[in-house]
Residue, then its C-alpha position, 0 to 999 in steps of 0.5 A: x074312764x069308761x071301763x070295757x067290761x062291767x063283769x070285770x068290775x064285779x057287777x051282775x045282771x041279777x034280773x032280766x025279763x027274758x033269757x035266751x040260752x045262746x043269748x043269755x043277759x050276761x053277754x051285757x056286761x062282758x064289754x063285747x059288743x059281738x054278744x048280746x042278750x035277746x028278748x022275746x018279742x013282748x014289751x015292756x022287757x027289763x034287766x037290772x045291774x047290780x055292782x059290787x059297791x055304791x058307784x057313782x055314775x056321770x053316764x051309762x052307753x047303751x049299744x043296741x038294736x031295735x031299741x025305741x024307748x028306754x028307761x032307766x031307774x036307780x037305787x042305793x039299796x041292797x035289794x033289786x026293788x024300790x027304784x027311782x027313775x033316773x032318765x028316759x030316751x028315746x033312741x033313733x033306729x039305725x038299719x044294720x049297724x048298732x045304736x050307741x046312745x050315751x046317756x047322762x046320769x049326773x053323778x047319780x050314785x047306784x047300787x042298781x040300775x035298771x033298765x026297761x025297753x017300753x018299745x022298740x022298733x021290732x018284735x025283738x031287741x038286743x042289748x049288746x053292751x052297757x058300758x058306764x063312766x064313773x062320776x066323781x063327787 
């Protein structure tokens, strides 16, 4: 079950690369695709999702725009560092509508994950919502 809102949930953007106060990181995880968060035009641009417990993760759904090349690392730590690479995808680029791009995880089990834009097809990207579906062990 994919819930809208992972801020509902006790998760938090405890790291991000850029912050734009009328776009701040939060707008990630508040389940509204009408928000979203902005970088600043340089790459590689990241942030990380801490939840509240060890979750396990069969998918995340990323809704962007301008994003080309995302990857994602995780880890089980209650600390934002050594991570372990999870996925890589390149996204296709869409003109004036959202890319929503699923992404398999396998059931991995997080307490973070972390997610680093190498490119993207503009100087500026948006991440407008992160969505996950739990996977069951």
């Amino acid at each position: 079950m994919i819930d809208p809102s992972l801020s509902s949930l006790g998760a938090k953007v405890v790291v991000a690369s850029s912050s734009d106060e009328n776009h701040p990181p939060e707008n990630i995880i508040d389940g509204n695709t009408n928000t979203f968060w902005m970088s600043t035009g340089m790459f590689p641009q990241e942030f990380i999702i801490r939840f509240a417990e060890p979750t396990n993760i069969s998918a995340v759904t990323v809704d962007s725009y301008n994003v080309k090349y995302l990857k994602i690392e995780k880890n089980t730590s209650q600390n934002a560092s050594q991570f372990e690479s999870a996925t890589e995808k390149e996204f296709q680029h869409t003109e004036g509508h959202l890319q929503s791009n699923a992404i398999s995880l396998n059931g991995s089990s997080a307490t973070h994950l972390r997610f680093i834009i190498t490119s993207g097809y503009d100087h500026f990207v948006s991440v407008h919502r992160v969505s996950v579906q739990n996977g069951h062990t």
